[in-house]
KETORTOR-247071 format. One record per residue: x, y, z of N, C-alpha, C in turn; residue in three letters. Coordinates in steps of 0.05 Angstrom, whole numbers, plus 5000, padded with zeros to 4 digits. Atoms other than C-alpha are relative to their C-alpha. Layout:
// residues N
XYZXYZXYZALA/...
***
This chain:
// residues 313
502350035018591612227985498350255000UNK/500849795009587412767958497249924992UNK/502350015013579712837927499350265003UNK/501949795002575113327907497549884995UNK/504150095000566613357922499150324988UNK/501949665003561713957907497149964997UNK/502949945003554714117907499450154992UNK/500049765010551614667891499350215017UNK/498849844983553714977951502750125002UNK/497950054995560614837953501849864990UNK/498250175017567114607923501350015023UNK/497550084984572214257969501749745000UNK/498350164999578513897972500249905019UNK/499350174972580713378020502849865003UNK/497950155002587513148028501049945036UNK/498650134977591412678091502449914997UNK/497350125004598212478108500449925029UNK/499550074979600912048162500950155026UNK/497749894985606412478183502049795006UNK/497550154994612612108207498749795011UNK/501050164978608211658252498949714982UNK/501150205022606510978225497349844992UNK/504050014998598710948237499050194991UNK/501749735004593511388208497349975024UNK/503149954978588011598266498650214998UNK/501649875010585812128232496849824987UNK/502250105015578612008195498750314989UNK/500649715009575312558159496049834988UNK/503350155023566812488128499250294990UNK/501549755015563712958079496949914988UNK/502650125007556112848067499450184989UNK/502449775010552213338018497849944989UNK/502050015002546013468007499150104970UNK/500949845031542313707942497850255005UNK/501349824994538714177984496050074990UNK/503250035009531614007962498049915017UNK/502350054985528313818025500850175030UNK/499749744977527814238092501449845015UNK/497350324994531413558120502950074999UNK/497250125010537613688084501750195011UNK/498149814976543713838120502949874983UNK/497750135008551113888090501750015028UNK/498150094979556113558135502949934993UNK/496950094996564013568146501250005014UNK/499349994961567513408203503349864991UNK/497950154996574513138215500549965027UNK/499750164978576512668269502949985012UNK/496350185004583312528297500149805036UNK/500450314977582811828348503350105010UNK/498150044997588111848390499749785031UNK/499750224977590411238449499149774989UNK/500250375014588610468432497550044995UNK/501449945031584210438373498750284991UNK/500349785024583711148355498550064981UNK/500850025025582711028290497549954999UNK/502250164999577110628300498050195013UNK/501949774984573411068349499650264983UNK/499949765020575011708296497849864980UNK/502550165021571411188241497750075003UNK/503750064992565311008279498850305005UNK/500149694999564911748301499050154965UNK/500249875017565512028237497449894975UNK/502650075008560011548209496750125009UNK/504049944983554411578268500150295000UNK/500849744994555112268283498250144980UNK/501449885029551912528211497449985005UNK/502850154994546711968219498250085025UNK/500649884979545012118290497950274995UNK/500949755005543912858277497549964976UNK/501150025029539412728209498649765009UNK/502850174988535312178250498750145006UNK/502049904980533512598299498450304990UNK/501049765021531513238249498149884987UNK/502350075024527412738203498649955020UNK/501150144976523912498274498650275004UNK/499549774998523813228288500850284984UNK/498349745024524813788230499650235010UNK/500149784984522414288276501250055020UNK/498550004984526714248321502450175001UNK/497449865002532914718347502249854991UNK/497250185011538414468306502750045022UNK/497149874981543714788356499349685024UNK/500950234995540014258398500549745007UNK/500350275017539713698356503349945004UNK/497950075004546913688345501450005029UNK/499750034969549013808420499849625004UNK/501350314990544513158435501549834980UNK/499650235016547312798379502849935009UNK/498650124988553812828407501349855032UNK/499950214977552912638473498449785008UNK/500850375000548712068460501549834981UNK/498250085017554011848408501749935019UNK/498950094977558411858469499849795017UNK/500350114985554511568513499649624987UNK/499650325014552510958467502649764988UNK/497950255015559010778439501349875024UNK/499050184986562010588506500349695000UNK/500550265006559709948492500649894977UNK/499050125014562209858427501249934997UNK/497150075012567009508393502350004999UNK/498249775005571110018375501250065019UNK/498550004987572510148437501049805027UNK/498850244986576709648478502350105020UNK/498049844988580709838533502749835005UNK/496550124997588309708550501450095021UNK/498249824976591809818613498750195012UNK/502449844975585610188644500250274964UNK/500649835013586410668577498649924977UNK/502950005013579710678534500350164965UNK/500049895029582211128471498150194995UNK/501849735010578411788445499850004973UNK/499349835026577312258387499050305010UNK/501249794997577012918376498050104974UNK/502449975022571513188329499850374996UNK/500449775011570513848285498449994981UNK/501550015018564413898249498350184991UNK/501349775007561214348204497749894986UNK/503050115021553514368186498550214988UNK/502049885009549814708142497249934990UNK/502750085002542014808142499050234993UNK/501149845002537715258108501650325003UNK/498249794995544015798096500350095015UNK/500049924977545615758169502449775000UNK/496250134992553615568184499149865032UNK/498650144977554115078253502149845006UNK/498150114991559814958273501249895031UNK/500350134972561314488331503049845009UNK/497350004991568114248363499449895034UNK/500650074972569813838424504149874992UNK/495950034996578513798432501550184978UNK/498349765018583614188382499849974981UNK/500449865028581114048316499050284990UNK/501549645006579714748278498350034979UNK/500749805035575415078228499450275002UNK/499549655006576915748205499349974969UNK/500849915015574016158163501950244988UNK/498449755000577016718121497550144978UNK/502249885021572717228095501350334991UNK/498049785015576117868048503250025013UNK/498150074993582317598082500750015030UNK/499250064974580817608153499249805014UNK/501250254989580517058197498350035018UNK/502850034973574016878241500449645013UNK/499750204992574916258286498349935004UNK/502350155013569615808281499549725030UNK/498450234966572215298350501650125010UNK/499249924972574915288409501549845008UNK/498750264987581114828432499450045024UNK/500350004972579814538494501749925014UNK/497250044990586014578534498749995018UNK/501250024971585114308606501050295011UNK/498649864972588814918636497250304990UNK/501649705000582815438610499049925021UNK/500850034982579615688664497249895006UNK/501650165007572615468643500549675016UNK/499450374997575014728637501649885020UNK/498250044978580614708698497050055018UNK/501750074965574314898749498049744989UNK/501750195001569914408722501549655006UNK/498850274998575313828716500349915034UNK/499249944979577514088783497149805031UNK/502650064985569114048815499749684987UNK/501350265005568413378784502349705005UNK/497450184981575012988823502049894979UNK/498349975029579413118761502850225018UNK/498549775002585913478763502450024973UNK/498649985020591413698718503550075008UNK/498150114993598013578712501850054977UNK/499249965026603113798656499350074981UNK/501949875034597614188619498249794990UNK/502150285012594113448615498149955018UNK/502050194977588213128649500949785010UNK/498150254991591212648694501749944987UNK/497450095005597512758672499949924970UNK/499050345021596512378611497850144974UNK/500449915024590812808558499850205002UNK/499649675005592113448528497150064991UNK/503049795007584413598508498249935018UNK/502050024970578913698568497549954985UNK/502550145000573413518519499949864974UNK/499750225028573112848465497949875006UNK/501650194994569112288452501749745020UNK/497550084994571211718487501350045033UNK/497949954971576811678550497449935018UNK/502550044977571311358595502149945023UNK/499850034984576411328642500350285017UNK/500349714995576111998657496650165000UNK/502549945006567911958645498849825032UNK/501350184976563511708712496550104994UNK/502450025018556611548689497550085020UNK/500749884974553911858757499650224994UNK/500449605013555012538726498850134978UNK/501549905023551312928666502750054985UNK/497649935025555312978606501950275000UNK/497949784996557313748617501850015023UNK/497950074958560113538696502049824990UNK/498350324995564812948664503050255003UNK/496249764994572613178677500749974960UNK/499750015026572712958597497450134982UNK/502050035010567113248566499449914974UNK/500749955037563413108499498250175002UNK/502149805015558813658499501750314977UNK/497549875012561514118443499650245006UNK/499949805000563114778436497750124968UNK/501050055025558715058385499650274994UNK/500249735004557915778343498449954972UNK/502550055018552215848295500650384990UNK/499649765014552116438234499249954977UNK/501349995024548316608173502849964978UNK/497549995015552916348122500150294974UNK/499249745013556117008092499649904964UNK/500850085029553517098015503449984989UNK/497250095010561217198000502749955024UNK/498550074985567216888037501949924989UNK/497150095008574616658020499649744991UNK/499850324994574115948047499049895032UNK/501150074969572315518105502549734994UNK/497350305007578015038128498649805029UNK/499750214977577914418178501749804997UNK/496950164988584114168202501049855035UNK/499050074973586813658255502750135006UNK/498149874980591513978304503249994982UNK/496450045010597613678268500550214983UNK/498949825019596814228219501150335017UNK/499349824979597714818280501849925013UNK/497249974969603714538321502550084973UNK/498449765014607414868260499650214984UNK/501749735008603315398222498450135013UNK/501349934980600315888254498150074980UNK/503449915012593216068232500150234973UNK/499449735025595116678189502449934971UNK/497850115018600616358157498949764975UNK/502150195014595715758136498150244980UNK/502249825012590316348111501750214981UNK/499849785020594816738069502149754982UNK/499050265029598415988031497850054986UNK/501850195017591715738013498950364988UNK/500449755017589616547988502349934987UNK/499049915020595516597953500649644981UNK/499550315021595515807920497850134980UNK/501649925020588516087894500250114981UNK/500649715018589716677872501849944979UNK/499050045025594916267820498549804986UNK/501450195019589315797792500649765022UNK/499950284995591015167840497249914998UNK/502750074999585014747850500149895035UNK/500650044975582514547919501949815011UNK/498350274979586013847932501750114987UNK/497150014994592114007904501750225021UNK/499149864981592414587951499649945029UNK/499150124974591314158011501949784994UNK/498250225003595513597981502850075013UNK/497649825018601214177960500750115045UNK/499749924969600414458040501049825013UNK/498850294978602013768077502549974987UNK/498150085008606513558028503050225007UNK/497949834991610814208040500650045029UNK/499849984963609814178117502349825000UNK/497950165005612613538114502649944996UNK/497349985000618513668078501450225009UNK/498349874982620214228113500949915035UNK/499150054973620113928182501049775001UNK/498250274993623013228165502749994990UNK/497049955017629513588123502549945010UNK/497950054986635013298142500249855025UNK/500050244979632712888197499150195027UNK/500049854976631113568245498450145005UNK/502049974996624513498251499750125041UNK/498250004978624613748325497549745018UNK/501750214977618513248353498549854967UNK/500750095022615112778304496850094985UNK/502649815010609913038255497749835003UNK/503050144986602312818277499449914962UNK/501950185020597612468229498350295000UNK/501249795011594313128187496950014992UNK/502849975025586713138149500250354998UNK/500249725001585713788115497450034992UNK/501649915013578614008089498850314991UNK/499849745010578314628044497650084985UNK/501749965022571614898015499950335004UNK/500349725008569815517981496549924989UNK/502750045025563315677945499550044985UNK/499550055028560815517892497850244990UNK/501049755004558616127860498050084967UNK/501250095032556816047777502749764993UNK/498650195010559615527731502450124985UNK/497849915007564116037712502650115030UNK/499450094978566915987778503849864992UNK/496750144998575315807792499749734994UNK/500450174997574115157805497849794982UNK/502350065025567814997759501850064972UNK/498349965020572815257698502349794996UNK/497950174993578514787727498849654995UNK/502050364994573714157733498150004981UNK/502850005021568414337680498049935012UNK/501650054979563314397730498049674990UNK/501250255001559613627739500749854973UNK/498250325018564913247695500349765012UNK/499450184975568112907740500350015030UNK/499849984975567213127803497249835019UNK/501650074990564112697855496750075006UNK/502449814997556712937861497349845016UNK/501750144995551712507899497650165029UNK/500949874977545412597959501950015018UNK/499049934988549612377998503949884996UNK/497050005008557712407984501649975016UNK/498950014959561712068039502949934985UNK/498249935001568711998038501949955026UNK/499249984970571811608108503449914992UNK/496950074998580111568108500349735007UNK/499650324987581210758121503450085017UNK/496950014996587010658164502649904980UNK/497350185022593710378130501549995018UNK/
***
């Protein structure tokens, strides 16, 4: 599935695909703003749940987290946003234990990982806690934007290490490949501050005046890196542009070709993950690629706030 949103910041596509697997635990949210109050903050993030209910934990995630952040700003508009959003996800953390959502199984509790991008007052934050990415490309070079959190960096190996954690196959106990999600409370002891857990949620985070001109800004779950490499991704989606595509069909057109290249013939060599892609550019005049393609505010989604959550299937 595919859509396009925009504001009058930004035009971006959104497309997901299972992959071979027969659950989606991806989740993806796009919120914009109309930029008319010192309040307003655009938000995109993608999720990808993984272990028993996943999905569900990526959901709720990809709801509260927005909210959260954009409480505690209207509570607070003075406040360090770098901050704000920190706090928002480790009290998002800390509160959902108790929800719903998550239900444990066999002593395993379920995660997500989270990649979210905010803008405020033409100021890029970008924030990250496990191997979702967003990259940026600007006159065609790439700037990384996150940080996967592999247990074996050295950072995250002494901390897992000081907090009665170890690692094991490149995993945390053996058993997760990312050292910091929402989530995995069995790997969380509520004795310790959120940056001491052997799992953290505190994110990684890199803050930047958003550049007056730039390529694109992408955010992708992991499944789209265990076969493109970063440069390979940044010079498709340049050259889809540069023939007129439009946003979603050039994340649709990306999965869909992953896809059939690694399931051809049956020799796929491991099975392809559950994908979200989110692709924006900006929006520059109405004579603009994309404003020409869509007849700027025809039909393109346009609201305060423009959300957009993946349901499972």
């Amino acid at each position: 599935m595919s859509q396009t949103f925009h504001n009058n910041r930004f035009h971006m596509g959104v497309a997901a695909i299972p992959g071979t697997r027969p659950y989606m635990q991806d989740r993806y949210s796009i919120q914009l703003s109309r930029g008319l109050q010192e309040t307003d903050v655009d938000f995109l993030g993608v999720f990808d749940g993984h272990g028993p209910n996943g999905g569900k934990i990526a959901e709720h995630i990809s709801q509260e987290l927005p909210r959260l952040a954009k409480q505690k700003l209207k509570a607070d508009p003075d406040a360090d946003f770098q901050g704000v959003i920190t706090d928002s996800y480790v009290q998002l953390d800390r509160e959902m234990k108790g929800h719903p959502c998550v239900v444990c199984q066999d002593g395993m509790t379920g995660g997500s990982t989270a990649a979210s991008l905010w803008i405020k007052d033409n100021v890029l934050y970008a924030s990250n806690v496990g191997d979702s990415r967003i990259l940026m490309s600007v006159g065609g070079r790439k700037i990384n934007l996150s940080l996967d959190h592999r247990p074996t960096l050295a950072g995250e190996l002494s901390r897992i290490g000081r907090s009665g954690g170890h690692v094991r196959f490149q995993r945390v106990g053996s058993v997760l490949a990312v050292s910091r999600a929402f989530g995995d409370y069995e790997f969380k002891d509520e004795g310790l501050a959120a940056q001491d857990q052997i799992v953290s949620p505190v994110p990684n985070l890199t803050m930047m005046r958003l550049p007056e001109k730039f390529d694109f800004i992408l955010l992708a779950t992991d499944g789209l890196f265990d076969y493109l490499s970063e440069r390979t991704i940044i010079k498709y989606i340049s050259r889809k542009r540069s023939r007129g595509k439009s946003l979603d069909k050039i994340c649709s057109k990306i999965l869909q070709d992953l896809h059939s290249t690694q399931t051809c013939l049956g020799q796929c060599p491991r099975e392809l993950d559950n994908i979200t892609v989110i692709l924006a550019v900006p929006h520059r005049t109405p004579k603009c690629l994309d404003c020409k393609k869509h007849k700027y505010g025809s039909h393109l989604p346009r609201a305060k706030e423009a959300v957009k959550v993946l349901n499972s299937h």
